[in-house]
C-alpha positions in Angstrom: -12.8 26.1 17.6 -10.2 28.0 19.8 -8.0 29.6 17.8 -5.3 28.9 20.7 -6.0 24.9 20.4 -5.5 25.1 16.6 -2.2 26.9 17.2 -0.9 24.5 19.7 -2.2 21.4 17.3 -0.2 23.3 14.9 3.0 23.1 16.5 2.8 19.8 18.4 2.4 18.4 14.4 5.4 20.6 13.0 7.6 19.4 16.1 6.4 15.1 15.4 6.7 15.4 11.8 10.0 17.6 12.1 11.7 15.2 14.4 10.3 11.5 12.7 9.8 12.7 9.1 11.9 15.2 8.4 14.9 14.8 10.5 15.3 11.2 9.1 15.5 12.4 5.4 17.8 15.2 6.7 19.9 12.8 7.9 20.1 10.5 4.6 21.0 13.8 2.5 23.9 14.2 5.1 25.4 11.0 5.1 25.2 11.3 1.0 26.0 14.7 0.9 28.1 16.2 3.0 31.6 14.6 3.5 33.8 14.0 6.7 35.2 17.8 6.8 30.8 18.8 7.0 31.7 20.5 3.3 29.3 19.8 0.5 29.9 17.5 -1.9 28.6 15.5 -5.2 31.1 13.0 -5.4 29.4 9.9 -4.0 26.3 10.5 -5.8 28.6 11.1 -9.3 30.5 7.6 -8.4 27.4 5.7 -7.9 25.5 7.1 -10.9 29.0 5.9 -12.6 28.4 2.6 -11.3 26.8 0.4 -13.5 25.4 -1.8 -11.1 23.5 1.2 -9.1 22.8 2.5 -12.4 21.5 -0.6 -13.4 19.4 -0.8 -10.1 17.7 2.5 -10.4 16.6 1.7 -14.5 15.4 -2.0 -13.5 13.5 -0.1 -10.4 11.8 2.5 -12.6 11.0 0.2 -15.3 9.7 -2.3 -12.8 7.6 0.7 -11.3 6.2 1.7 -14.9 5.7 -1.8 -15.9 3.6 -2.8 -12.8 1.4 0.7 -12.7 0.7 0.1 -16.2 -0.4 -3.8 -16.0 -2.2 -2.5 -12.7 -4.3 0.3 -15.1 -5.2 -2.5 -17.3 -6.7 -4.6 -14.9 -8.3 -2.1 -12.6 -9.9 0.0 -15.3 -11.6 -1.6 -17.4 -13.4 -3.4 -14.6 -13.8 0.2 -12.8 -15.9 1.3 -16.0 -18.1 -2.3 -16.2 -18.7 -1.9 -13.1 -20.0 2.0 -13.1 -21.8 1.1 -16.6 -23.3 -2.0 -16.2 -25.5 -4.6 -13.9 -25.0 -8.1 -14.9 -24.3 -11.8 -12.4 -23.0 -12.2 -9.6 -22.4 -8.3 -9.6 -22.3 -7.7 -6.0 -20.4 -11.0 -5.3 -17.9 -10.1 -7.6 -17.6 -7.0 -7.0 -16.9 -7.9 -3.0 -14.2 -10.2 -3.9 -12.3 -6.9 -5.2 -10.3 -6.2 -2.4 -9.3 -10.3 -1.8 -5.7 -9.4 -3.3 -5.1 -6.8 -1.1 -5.6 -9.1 2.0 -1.9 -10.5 1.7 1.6 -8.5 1.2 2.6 -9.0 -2.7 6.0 -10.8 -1.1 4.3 -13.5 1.2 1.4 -13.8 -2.5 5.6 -14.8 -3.8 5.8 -17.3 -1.9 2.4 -19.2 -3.6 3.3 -18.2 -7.1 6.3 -19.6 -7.1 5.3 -22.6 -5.3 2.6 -22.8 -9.0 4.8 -21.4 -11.8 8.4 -22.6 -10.2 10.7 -25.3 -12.0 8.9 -28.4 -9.9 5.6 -26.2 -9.5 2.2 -27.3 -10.4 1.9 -26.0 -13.9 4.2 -27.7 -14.9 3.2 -30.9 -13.4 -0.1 -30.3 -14.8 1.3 -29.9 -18.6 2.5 -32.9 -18.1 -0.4 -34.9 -16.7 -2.3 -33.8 -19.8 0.2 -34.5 -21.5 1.1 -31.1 -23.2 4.7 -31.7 -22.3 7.1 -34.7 -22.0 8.0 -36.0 -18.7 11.0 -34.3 -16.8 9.8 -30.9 -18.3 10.9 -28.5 -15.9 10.2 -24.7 -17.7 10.8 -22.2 -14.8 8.1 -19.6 -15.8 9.1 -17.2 -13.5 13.2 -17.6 -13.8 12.9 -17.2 -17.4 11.6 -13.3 -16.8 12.0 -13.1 -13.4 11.4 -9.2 -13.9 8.1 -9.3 -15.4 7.2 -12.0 -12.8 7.5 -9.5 -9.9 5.5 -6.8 -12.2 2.7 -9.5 -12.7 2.6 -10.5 -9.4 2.6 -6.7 -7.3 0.2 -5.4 -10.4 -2.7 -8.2 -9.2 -1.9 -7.5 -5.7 -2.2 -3.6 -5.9 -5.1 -2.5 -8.6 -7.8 -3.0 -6.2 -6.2 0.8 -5.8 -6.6 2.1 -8.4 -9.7 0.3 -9.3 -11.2 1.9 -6.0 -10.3 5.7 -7.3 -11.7 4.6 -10.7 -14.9 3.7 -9.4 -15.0 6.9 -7.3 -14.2 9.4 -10.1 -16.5 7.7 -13.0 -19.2 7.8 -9.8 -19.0 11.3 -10.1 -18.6 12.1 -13.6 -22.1 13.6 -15.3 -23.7 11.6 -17.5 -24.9 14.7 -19.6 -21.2 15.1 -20.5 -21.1 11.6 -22.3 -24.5 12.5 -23.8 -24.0 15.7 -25.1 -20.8 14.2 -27.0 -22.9 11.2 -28.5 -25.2 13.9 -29.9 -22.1 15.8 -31.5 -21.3 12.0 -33.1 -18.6 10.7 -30.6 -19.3 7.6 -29.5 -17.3 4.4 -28.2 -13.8 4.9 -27.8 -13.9 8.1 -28.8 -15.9 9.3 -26.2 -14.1 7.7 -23.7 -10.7 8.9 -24.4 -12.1 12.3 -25.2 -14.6 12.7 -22.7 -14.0 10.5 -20.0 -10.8 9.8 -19.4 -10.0 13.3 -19.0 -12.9 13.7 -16.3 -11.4 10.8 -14.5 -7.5 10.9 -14.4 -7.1 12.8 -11.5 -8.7 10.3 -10.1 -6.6 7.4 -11.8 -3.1 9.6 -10.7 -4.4 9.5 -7.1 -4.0 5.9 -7.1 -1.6 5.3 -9.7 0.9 7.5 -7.5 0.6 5.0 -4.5 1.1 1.4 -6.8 3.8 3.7 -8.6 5.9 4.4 -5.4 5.3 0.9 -3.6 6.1 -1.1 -6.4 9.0 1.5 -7.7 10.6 1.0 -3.9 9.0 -2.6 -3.1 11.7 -4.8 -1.1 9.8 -8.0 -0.1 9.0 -9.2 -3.7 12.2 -8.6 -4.8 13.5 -10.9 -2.3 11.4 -13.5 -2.3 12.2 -14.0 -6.1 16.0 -13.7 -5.7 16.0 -10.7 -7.9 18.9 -8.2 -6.8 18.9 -5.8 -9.1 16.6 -3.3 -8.5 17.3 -0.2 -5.7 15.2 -1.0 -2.6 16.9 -4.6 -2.4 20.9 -2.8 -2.8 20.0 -1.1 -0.6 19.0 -4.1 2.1 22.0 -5.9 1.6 24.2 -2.8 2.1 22.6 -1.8 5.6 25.8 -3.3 7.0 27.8 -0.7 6.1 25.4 2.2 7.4 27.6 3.6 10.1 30.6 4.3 7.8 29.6 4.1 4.0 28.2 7.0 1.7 26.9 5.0 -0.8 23.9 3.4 1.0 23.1 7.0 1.3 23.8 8.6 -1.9 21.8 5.6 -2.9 18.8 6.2 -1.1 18.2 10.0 -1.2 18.1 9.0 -5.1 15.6 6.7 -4.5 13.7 9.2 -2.7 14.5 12.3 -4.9 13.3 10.0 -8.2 9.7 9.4 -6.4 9.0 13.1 -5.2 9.8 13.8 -9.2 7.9 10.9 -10.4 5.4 12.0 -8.2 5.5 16.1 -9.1 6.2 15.2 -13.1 2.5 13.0 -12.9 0.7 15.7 -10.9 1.6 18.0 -13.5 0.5 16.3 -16.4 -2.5 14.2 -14.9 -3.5 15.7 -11.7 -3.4 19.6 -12.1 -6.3 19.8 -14.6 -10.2 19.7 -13.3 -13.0 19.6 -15.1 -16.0 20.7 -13.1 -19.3 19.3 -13.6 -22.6 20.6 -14.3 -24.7 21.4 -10.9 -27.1 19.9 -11.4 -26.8 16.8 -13.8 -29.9 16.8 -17.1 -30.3 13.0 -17.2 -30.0 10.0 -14.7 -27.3 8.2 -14.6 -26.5 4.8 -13.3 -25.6 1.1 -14.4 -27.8 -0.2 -17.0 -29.5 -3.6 -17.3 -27.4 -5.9 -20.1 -28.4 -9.2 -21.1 -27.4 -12.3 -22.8 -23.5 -12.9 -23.9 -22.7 -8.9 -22.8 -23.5 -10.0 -19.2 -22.1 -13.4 -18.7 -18.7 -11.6 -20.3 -18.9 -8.9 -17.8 -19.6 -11.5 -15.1 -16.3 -13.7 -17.0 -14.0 -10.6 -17.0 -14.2 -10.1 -13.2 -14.6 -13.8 -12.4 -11.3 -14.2 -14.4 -9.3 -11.4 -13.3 -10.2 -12.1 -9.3 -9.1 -15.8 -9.7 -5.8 -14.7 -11.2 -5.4 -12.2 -8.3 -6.0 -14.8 -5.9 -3.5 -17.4 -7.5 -0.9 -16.5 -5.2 -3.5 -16.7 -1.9 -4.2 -19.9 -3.0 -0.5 -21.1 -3.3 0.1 -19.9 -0.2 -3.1 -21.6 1.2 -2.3 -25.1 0.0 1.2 -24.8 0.6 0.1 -24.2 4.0 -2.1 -27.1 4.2 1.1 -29.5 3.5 4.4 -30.8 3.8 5.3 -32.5 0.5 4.0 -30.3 -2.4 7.2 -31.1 -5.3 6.2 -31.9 -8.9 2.9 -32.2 -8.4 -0.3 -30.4 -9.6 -1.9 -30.6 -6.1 -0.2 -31.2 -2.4 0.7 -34.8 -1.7 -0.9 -34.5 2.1 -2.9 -32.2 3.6 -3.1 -31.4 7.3 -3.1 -29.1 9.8 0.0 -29.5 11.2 1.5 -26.0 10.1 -1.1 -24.5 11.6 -0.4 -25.4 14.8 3.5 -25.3 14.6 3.1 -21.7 13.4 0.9 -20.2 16.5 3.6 -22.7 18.5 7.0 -21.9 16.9 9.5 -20.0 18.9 10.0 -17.8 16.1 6.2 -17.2 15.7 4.5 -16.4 19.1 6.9 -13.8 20.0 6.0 -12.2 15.9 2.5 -12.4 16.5 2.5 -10.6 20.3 5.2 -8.0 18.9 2.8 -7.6 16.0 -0.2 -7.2 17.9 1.9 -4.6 20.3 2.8 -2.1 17.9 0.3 -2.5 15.4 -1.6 -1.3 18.7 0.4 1.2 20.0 0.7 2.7 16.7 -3.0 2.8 15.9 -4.3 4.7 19.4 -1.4 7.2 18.1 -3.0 7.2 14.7 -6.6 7.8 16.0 -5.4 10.5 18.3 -3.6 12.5 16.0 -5.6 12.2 13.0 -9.0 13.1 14.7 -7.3 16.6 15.6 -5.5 17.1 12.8 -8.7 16.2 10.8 -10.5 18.3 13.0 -8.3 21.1 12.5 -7.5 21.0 9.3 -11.7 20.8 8.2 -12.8 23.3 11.2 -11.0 25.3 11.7 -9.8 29.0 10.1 -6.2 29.2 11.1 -3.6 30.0 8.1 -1.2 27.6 7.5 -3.7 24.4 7.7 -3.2 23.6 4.7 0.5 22.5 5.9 -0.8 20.4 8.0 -2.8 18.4 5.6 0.1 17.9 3.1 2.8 16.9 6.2 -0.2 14.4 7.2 -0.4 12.8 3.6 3.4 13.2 2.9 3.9 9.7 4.0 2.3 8.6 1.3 4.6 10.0 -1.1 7.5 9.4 0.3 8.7 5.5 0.6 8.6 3.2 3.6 11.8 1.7 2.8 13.3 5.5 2.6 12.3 6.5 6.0 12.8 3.0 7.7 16.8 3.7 6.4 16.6 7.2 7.9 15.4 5.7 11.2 18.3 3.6 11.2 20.2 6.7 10.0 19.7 9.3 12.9 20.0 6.6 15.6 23.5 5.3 15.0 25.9 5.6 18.0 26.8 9.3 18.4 23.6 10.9 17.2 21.1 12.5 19.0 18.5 9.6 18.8 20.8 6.9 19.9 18.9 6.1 22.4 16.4 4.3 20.5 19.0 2.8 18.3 17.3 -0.6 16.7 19.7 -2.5 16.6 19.3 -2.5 20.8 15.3 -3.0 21.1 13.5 -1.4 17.5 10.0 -1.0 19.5 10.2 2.4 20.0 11.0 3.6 16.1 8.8 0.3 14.7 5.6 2.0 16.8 6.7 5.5 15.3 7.1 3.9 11.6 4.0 2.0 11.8 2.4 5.6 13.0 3.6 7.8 10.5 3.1 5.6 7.2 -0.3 4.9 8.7 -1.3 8.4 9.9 -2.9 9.6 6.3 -5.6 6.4 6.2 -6.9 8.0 9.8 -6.8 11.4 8.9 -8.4 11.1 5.4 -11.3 9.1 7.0 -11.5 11.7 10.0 -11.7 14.6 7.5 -14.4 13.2 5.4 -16.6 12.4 8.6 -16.1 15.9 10.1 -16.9 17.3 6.5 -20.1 15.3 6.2 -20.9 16.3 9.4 -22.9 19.6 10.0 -21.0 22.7 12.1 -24.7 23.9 13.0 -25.0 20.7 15.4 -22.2 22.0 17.4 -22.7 25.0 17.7 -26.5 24.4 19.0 -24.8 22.2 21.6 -23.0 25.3 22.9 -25.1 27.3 22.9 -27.3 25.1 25.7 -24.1 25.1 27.5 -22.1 22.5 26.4 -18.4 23.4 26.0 -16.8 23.1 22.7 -14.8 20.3 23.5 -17.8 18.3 24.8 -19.7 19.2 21.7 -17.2 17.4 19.7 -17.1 13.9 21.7 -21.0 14.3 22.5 -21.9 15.5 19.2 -19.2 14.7 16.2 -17.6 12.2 17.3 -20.7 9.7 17.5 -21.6 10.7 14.3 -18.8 9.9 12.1 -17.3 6.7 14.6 -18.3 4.7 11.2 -15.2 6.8 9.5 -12.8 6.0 12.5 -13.1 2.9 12.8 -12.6 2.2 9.3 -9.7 4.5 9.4 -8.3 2.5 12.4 -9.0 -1.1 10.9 -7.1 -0.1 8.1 -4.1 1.3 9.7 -3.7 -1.4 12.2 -4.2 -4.1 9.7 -1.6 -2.5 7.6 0.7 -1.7 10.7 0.3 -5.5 11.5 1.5 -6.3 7.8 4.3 -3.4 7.0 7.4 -4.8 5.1 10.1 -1.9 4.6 10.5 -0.8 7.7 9.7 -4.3 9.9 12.6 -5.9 7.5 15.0 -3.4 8.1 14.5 -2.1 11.9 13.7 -5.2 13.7 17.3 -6.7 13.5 17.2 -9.3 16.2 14.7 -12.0 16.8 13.5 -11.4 20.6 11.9 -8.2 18.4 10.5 -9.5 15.1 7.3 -8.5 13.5 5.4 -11.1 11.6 6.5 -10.1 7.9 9.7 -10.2 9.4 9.1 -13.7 10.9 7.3 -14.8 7.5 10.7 -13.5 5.7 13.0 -15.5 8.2 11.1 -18.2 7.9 11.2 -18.9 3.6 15.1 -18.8 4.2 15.1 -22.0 6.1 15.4 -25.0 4.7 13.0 -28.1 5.4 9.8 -27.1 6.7 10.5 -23.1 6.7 8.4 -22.3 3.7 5.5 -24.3 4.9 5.4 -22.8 8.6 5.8 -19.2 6.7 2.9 -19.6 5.0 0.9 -21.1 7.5 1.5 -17.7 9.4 1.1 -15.7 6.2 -2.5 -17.2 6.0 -3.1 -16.6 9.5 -2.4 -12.9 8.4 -4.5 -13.1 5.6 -7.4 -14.3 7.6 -6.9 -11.4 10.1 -6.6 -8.8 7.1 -9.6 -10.5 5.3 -11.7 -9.7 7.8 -10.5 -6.1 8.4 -11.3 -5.4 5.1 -14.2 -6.7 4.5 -15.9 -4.3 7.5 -14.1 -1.7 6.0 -15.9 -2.1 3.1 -19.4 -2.4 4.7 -18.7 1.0 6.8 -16.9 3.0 3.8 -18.3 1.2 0.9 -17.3 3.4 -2.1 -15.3 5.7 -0.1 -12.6 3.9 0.6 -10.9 4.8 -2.1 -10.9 8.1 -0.8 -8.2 6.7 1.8 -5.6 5.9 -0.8 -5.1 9.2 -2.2 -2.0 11.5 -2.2 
């Protein structure tokens, strides 16, 4: 590679990232930090720690955080380690129905739940029809706690993630570890939380960081459940007061300072530390063969936990299916008519082309910049690469809902950026948005193509004459097109489905996205919640299907993409 290309690659990344990723969290630490003289100052941030309410916020959103990483561990691990261990029914089956809870954002999966554990829902109704309860019971299982009904409800929406860097790092653990410590006498537990564990939690940080972050600054679930104090959803409701008030600031570069320390305090005690392995491994590994009552309850631990996770799906499936589903264990009628008002509705076609346009737009970005920065970052020698492979996964870290409210930050009426102001026409920044939080997905799949890809077979290509460039779409980019285009699906699926930043930057309907639409939709009364998830389902088709190629072209090394 041209040491000149790398350079400019190198400075075209430092000026995208400085003026879309930085500048925005430059511009939240102003508005909470510096006051209307341009002098420093800690008062705003001391009044709203003082504040019970924001105080209150910030506790509920950390607890929420810890609560729904730790439910999430629970699930995806032990099915990470049956899996790795073990061959018994329906394996594969099973084992592709893994990702079905990630085909739906946790706040339109809300929508279902509540529609099954609400006051008039169908558990209820069913207690009653078996007669468990008394007519006229009403329990509300999800207003009684609605707090650990968002945890429940984002932990079986997001452990395929860490269930998918589980699998990964037991994959590569050597089975002559485990064996040597059965011969010193640890076995069972033991040897797992001795032996392991430890090999693995890098692996488990990697994904417990993301379901950490999203869940710690999650808006939509929050809002679908009514549930207003937690951070991300004071700081929606006090976006009205941007161009004036401190405290939405103040407010939000805490948010953002208590991830990157959530984040550095867990690298530091679970990610710093790895084991190597032995290089060349004394025994085979592999699942083993079990039999009789151990395999149907491996087969009834995943069949169980995937139809929980898909609870909400189906809620929001068979509430789209009808129009009169109220104390009753099943809908009342069943049609299609939502179906077809919700690819009709004047607040739905315009969602689905605006959608389709940036999620578009966004992705050819995506694809463009994450082959070179892949490319650069694996082939080439230049110092300060490494940079450019932490800015490209810094979006990972750092939350949607942060940089959608810098966005809105550094385009406010007077600032440089005004000119793509959102609150005018949000395509511009909603494209950027999408592309940033959606970069790392392309250029983690990039870089693992152009790793597993030879140098040598580039080099022979120039030297019969092909220039370098050439080489690279004759040669590399053929080989590893399998990587790209899972990297794409994903980050134009994803793109198509963002919450945090389509809920706060498309402001006026001409412009909405389809979460947007979906979120618009639920606050109407009558029919609202049954053309919203008629749409959501429409999503969840499109996702579905993204996801499950992604799965045939990466299979276990997609959980390689969702890694910080």
């Amino acid at each position: 590679m041209s040491p000149n290309f790398a350079r400019i690659v190198f400075a075209l990344t430092l000026v995208f990232f400085g003026a879309f990723f930085l500048w925005p969290i430059l511009q939240i630490l102003k508005g909470g930090f510096i006051d209307a003289d341009g002098r420093l100052t800690f008062a705003y941030l001391w009044s709203l720690l003082g504040d019970p309410i924001y105080l209150g916020g910030l506790a509920n959103s950390f607890l929420l955080a810890l609560t729904t990483t730790s439910f999430a561990l629970l699930i995806a691990l032990p099915l990470a380690f049956v899996t790795d261990r073990f061959l018994f029914p329906l394996k594969g089956f099973l084992g592709s129905l893994i990702l079905v809870p990630m085909i739906l954002p946790p706040f339109v999966g809300a929508i279902g739940i509540k529609q099954i554990l609400g006051q008039y829902g169908a558990l209820n109704a069913l207690l009653i029809k078996v007669g468990i309860c008394d007519p006229g019971w009403t329990f509300d299982w999800l207003g009684a706690n609605q707090f650990l009904g968002i945890a429940i409800v984002t932990a079986f929406s997001l452990y395929p993630i860490i269930y998918l860097n589980a699998v990964a790092a037991l994959a590569n653990v050597d089975p002559a570890m485990e064996e040597a410590a059965e011969n010193l006498g640890c076995t069972g537990l033991r040897k797992f939380f001795k032996i392991t564990l430890p090999l693995i939690k890098s692996g488990l940080f990697a994904g417990g960081t993301i379901v950490f972050i999203w869940s710690f600054t999650d808006l939509g679930v929050p809002l679908i459940f009514d549930y207003a104090r937690v951070t991300s959803v004071q700081i929606f409701y006090g976006l009205k007061d941007i161009g004036g008030n401190p405290f939405p600031y103040a407010l939000v570069a805490v948010m953002l300072f208590s991830s990157v320390a959530f984040y550095a305090i867990g690298k530091g005690l679970f990610g710093r530390d790895a084991y190597a392995m032995m290089a060349k491994a004394t025994s085979s590994g592999g699942p083993k063969e079990v039999t009789g009552l151990r395999a149907w309850f491996c087969t009834a631990l995943f069949a169980g936990v995937t139809f929980v996770a898909i609870l909400p799906h189906l809620g929001v499936v068979m509430v789209a299916f009808s129009n009169d589903w109220y104390a009753s264990v099943l809908p009342k009628n069943f049609n299609l008519d939502n179906f077809r008002i919700a690819l009709g509705h004047d607040l739905t076609v315009p969602a689905i082309a605006n959608s389709l346009k940036y999620a578009s737009i966004s992705t050819i970005i995506d694809l463009v910049l994450g082959i070179i920065l892949a490319y650069v970052i694996v082939r080439s020698k230049i110092r300060g690469r490494q940079i450019l492979d932490f800015l490209a996964m810094m979006p990972l870290a750092v939350p949607g809902l942060v940089l959608a409210f810098g966005y809105l930050a550094m385009s406010q009426d007077g600032k440089f950026f005004s000119f793509i102001n959102p609150v005018a026409d949000p395509t511009i920044l909603l494209i950027i948005a999408y592309s940033i939080r959606r970069l790392p997905y392309v250029v983690r799949s990039a870089a693992a193509g152009f790793q597993q890809t030879s140098e040598t077979l580039e080099e022979a290509a120039q030297n019969l004459g092909c220039p370098p460039l050439k080489a690279v779409f004759k040669i590399t980019l053929p080989l590893i097109i399998a990587n790209l285009i899972a990297g794409g699906l994903l980050a134009f699926s994803f793109a198509m489905l963002e919450v945090s930043d389509s809920l706060i930057l498309a402001q006026k309907q001409v412009y909405y996205p389809i979460t947007k639409a979906i979120y618009e939709l639920f606050q109407l009364l009558g029919d609202g919640k049954f053309i919203a998830s008629a749409l959501g389902v429409w999503a969840m088709a499109f996702l579905g299907i993204t996801i499950a190629g992604m799965t045939i072209l990466l299979g276990k090394k997609l959980g390689a993409i969702f890694r910080v």
